[in-house]
N, C-alpha and C positions, 0 to 999 in steps of 0.2 A: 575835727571833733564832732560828736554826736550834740544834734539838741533836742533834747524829750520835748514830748509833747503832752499835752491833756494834764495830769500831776504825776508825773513821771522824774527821776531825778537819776543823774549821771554820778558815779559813784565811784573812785577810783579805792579799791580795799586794802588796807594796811597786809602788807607781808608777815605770813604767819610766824613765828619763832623757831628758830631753828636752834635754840640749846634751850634748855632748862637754868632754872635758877641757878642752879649749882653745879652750871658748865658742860654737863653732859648733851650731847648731839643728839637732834632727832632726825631721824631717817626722813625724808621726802613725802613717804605714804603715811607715815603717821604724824606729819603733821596737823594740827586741823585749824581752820582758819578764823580771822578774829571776831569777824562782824562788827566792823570796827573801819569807816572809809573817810577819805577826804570829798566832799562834792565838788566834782568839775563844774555840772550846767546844769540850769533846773529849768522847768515849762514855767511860761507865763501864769499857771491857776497854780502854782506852788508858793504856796502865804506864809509855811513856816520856816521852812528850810531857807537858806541862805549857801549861794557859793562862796566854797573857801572852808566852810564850816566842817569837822568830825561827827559823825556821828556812829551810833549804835543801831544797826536795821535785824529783822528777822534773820534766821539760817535760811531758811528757806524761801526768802525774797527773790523778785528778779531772774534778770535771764542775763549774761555772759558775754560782753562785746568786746570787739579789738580795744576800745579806749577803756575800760573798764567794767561794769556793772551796772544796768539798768533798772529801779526798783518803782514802786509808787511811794508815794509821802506815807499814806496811812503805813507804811513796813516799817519807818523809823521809830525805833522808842525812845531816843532822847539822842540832844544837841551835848557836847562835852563842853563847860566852861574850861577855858584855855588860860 
């Protein structure tokens, strides 16, 4: 597994939806995705986030790894109460 560094956080993203409310299939290409992850592993200067936690980051956060998503802290916009 990856371990960020600096305020970097490891972000594994919820799989996008593949029916709609009301059963119907989405194709592949139109799917679009949640922004919406589980955190794998966060850097030592990371004081909000917490591993294990969901959260909601930017669209356009980050860059794209074999274990998942790498983003900075300041991209999240909120922790989900569970």
């Amino acid at each position: 597994m990856i371990k960020p560094y600096r305020d970097m956080i490891l972000i594994k993203p919820d799989e996008p939806n593949d029916k709609t409310d009301s059963g119907i299939l989405i194709p592949k290409q139109a799917q679009e995705n949640t922004h919406i992850g589980t955190v794998l592993n966060v850097a030592a200067n990371v004081n909000l986030v917490k591993k294990g936690e969901r959260v909601f980051y930017s669209k356009w956060a980050g860059i794209d790894v074999d274990d998942g998503k790498i983003i900075k802290e300041t991209d999240v916009f909120g922790i989900f109460d569970e």
